[in-house]
C-alpha positions as semicolon CSV with decimal commas, in nm:
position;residue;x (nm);y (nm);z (nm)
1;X;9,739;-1,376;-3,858
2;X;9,991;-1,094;-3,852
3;X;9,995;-0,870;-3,535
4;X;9,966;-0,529;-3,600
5;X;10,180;-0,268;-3,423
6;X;9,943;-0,155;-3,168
7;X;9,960;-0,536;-3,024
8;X;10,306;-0,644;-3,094
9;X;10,449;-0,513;-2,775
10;X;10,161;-0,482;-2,539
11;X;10,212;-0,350;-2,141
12;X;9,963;-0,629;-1,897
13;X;9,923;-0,441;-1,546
14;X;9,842;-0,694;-1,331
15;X;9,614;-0,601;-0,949
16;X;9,812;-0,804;-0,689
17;X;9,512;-0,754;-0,493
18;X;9,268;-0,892;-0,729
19;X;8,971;-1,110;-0,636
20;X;9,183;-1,444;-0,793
21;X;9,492;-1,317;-0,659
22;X;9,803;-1,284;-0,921
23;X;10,109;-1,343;-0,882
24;X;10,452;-1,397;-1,060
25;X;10,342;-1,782;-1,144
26;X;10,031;-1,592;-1,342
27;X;10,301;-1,316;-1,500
28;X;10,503;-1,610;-1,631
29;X;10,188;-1,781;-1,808
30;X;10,043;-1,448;-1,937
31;X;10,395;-1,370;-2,150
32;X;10,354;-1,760;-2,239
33;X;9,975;-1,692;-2,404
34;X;10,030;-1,358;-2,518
35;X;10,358;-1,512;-2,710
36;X;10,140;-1,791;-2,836
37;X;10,002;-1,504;-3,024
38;X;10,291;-1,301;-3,186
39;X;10,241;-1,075;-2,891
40;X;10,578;-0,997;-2,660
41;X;10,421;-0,868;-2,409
42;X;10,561;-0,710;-2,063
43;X;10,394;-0,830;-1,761
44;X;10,418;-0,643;-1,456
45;X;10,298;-0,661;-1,101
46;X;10,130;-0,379;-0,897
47;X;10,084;-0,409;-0,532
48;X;9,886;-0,053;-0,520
49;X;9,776;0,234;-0,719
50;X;10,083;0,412;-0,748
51;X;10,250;0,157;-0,887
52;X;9,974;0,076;-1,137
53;X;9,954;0,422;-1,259
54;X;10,377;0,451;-1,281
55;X;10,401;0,119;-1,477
56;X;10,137;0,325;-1,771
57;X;10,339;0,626;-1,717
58;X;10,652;0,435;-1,801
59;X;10,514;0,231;-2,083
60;X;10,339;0,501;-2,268
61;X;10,716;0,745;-2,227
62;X;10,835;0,433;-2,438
63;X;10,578;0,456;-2,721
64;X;10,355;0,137;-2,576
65;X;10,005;0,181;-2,711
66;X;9,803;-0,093;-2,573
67;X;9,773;-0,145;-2,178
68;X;9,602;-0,457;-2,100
69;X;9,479;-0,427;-1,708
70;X;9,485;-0,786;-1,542
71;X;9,187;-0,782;-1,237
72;X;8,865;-0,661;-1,161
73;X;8,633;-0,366;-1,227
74;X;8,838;-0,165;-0,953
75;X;9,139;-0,247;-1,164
76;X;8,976;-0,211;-1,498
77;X;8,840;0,188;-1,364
78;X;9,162;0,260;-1,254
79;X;9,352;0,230;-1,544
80;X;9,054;0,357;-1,737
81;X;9,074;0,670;-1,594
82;X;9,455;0,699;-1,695
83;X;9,353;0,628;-2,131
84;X;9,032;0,851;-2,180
85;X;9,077;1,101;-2,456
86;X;9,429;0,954;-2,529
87;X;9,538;0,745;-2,812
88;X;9,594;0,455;-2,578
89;X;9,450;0,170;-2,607
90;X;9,284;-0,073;-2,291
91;X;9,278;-0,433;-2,319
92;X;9,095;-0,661;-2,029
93;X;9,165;-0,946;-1,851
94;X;8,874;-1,041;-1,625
95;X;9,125;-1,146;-1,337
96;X;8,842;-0,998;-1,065
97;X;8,502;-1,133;-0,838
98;X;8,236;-1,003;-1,074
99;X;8,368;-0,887;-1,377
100;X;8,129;-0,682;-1,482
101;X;8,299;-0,449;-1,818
102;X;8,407;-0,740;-1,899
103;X;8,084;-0,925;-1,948
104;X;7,962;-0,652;-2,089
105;X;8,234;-0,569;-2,333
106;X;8,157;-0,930;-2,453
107;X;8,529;-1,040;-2,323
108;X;8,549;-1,395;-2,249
109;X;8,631;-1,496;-1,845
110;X;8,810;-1,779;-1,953
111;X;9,243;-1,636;-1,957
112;X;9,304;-1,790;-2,257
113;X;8,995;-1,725;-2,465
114;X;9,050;-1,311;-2,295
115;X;9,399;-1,331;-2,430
116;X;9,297;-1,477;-2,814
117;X;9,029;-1,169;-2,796
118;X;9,290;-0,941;-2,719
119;X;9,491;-1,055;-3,031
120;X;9,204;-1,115;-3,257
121;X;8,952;-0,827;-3,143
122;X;8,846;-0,497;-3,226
123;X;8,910;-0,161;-3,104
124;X;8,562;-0,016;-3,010
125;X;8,526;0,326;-2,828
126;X;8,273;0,315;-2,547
127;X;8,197;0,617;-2,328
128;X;8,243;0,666;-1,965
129;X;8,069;0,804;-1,667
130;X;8,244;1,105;-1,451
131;X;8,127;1,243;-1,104
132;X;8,326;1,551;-1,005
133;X;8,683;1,453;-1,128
134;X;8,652;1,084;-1,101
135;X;8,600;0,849;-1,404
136;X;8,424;0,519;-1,345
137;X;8,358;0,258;-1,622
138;X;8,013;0,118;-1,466
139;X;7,855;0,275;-1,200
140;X;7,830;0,519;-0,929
141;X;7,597;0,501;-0,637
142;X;7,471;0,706;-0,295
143;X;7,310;0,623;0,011
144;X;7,279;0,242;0,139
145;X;7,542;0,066;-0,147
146;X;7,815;0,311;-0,027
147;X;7,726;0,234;0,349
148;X;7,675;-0,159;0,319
149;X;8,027;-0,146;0,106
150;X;8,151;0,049;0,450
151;X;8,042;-0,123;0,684
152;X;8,162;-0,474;0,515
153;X;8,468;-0,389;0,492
154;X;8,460;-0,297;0,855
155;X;8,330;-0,631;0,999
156;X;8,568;-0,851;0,762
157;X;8,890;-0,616;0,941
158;X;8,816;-0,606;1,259
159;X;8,612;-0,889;1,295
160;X;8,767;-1,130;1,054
161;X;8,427;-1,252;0,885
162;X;8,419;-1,390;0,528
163;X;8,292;-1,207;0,277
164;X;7,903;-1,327;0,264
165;X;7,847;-1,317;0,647
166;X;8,003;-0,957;0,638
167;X;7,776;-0,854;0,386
168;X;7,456;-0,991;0,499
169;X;7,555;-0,825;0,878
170;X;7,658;-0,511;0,664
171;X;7,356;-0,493;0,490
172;X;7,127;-0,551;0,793
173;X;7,331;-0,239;0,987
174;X;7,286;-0,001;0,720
175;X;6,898;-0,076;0,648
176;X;6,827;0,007;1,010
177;X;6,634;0,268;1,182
178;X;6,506;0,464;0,830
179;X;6,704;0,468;0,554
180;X;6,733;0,700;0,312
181;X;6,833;1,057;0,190
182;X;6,695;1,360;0,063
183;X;6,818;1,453;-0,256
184;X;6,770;1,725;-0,548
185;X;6,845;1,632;-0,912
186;X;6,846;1,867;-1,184
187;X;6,906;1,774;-1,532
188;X;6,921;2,083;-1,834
189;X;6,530;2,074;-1,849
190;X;6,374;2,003;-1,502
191;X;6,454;1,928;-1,119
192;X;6,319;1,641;-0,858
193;X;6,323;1,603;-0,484
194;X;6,307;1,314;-0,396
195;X;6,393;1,119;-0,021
196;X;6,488;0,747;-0,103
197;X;6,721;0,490;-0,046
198;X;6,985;0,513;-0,287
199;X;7,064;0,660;-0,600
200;X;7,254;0,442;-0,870
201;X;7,363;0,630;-1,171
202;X;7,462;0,363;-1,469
203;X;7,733;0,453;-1,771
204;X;7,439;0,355;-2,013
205;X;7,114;0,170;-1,960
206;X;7,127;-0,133;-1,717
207;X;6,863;-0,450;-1,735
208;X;6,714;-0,364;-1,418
209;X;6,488;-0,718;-1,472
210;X;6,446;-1,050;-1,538
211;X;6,742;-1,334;-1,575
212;X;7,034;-1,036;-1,683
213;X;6,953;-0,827;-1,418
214;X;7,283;-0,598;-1,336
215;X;7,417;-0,601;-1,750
216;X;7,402;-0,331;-2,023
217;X;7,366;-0,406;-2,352
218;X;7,568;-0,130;-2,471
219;X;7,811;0,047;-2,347
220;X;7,807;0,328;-2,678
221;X;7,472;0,494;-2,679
222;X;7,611;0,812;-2,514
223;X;7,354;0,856;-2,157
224;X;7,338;0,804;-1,788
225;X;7,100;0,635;-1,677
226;X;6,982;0,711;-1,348
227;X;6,784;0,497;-1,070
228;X;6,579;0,591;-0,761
229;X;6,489;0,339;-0,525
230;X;6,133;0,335;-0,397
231;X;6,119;0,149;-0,117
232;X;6,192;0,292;0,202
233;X;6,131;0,105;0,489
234;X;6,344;-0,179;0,629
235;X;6,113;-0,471;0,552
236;X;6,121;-0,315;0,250
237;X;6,473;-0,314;0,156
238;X;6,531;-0,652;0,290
239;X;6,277;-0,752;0,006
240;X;6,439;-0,579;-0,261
241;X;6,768;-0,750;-0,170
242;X;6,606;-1,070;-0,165
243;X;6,417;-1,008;-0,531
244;X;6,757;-0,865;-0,692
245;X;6,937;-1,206;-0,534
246;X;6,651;-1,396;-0,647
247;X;6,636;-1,234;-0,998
248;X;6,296;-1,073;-0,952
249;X;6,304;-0,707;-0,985
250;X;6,050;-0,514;-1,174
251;X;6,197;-0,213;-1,287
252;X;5,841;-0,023;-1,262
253;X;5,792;-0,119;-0,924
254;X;6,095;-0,110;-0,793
255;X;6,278;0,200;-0,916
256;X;6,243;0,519;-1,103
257;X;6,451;0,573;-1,402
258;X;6,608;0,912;-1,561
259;X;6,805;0,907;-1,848
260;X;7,027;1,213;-1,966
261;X;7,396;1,385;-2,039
262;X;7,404;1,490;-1,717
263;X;7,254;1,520;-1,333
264;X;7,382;1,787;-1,057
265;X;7,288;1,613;-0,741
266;X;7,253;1,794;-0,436
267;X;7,192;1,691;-0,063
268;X;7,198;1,811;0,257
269;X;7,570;1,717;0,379
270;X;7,845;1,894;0,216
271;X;8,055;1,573;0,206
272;X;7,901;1,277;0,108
273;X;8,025;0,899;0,040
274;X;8,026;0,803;-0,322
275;X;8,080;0,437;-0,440
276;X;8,224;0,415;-0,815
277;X;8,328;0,061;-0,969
278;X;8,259;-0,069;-0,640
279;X;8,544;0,178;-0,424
280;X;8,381;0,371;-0,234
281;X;8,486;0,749;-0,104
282;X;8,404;1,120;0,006
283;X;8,301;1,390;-0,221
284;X;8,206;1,710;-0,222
285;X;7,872;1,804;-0,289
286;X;7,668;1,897;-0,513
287;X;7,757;1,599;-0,690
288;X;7,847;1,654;-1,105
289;X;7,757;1,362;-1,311
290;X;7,824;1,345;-1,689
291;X;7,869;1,140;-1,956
292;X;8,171;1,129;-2,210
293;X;8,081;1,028;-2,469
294;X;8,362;0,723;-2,609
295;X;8,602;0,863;-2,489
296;X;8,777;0,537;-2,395
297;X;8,954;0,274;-2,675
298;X;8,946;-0,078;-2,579
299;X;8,994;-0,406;-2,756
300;X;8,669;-0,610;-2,756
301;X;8,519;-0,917;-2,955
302;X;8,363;-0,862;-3,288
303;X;7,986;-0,748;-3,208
304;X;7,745;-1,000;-3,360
């Protein structure tokens, strides 16, 4: 089928870094499949942010339309936050660990079948979350998430453990003593106080049981959805990383749920650590979340 004009010479921004690693072999066999589809596309490799964000910059000065962002969700956020409210478009290659706007989006994880998608897809709008002035594409989070994400890190640098064994140390660090924080959320109508031990704020609704625990199954219906954990002890939040591994949460029993177009979250630190898209770092507080509402393009599959 003939490609249109917003495909025909697409830019693929490719995360050196990325959980499958990429690398100029990968470059070479991306230009292969994209070509395999009428598509000549320039494939370029960033070793950091900067360089991601200059490779759009130069691409869009020379009227390219469609960035396709080879990696993970990091990867995926990043260059998300570059398109919203443009007339750029974002394509995805699920090059990352988890892959998670991907799934959602309905983008196959398989390169070529993401590539074909690309050529033969759709462009949907889909909104995006914001906390103070930073975009994010799935999720933001406070309390223990930012902390275990910390303190992994830590252990696999200075202590050179893989990536399970730091997490499962990480996580038994940051559930220690008594989690949690004290925290204020107002929405237009009402306020809460609440102490727990995290607060997870969703771009749209997330499954929060059962076998699809962790996936949304839209990423258009123009909310945040907002989750308080209840349990509080350590026991306790050994168990509820146990049930989420296991597949077991109950929503009802295991969080509280807002929805809304916004939260103002307040604590009692000034600064605070914020995860979004899984990076995690310092904000000021109190913390602005909103929704806006598709304001990013991207190139999906068909819905069914």
């Amino acid at each position: 089928m003939p490609i249109d004009d917003l495909r025909r010479q697409p830019l693929v921004v490719l995360n050196a870094k990325s959980g499958t690693g990429c690398g100029p072999e990968l470059a070479d066999e991306l230009r292969a499949l994209f070509q395999q589809h009428g598509m000549d596309a320039e494939a370029v490799l960033a070793h950091g942010g900067d360089a991601l964000f200059e490779a759009i910059e130069r691409a869009r000065a020379h009227g390219t339309r469609l960035i396709v962002a080879g990696g993970g969700d990091g990867t995926q956020s990043a260059v998300a936050s570059r398109l919203v409210d443009t007339d750029l478009v974002q394509g995805v290659l699920p090059l990352g660990t988890l892959n998670h706007f991907a799934k959602d989006l309905g983008v196959p994880l398989k390169l070529e079948d993401a590539v074909r998608a690309l050529a033969e897809g759709a462009v949907r709008q889909v909104d995006v979350g914001q906390v103070n002035d930073r975009i994010f594409i799935n999720n933001s989070s406070i309390g223990l998430y930012p902390e275990i994400v910390r303190e992994r890190e830590l252990q696999q640098l200075r202590l050179g453990k893989s990536k399970w064994r730091a997490l499962a140390s990480a996580t038994l660090h940051a559930t220690e003593g008594n989690p949690g924080i004290a925290v204020r959320i107002a929405t237009e109508d009402e306020q809460h106080l609440r102490r727990t031990p995290f607060v997870f704020i969703g771009n749209n609704r997330y499954i929060m049981e059962g076998f699809d625990i962790g996936a949304r199954e839209t990423l258009d219906a123009g909310e945040l959805a907002l989750y308080l954990g209840r349990r509080r002890g350590r026991l306790g939040l050994v168990l509820l990383a146990l049930r989420a591994l296991l597949r077991r949460l109950e929503q009802s029993a295991d969080f509280e749920m807002l929805a809304g177009e916004a939260f103002e979250i307040t604590t009692h630190d000034q600064r605070i650590r914020v995860a979004t898209d899984g990076e995690v770092g310092m904000m000021d507080t109190p913390l602005h979340y909103r929704i806006r509402r598709r304001a990013l393009r991207v190139i999906a599959p068909a819905m069914k």
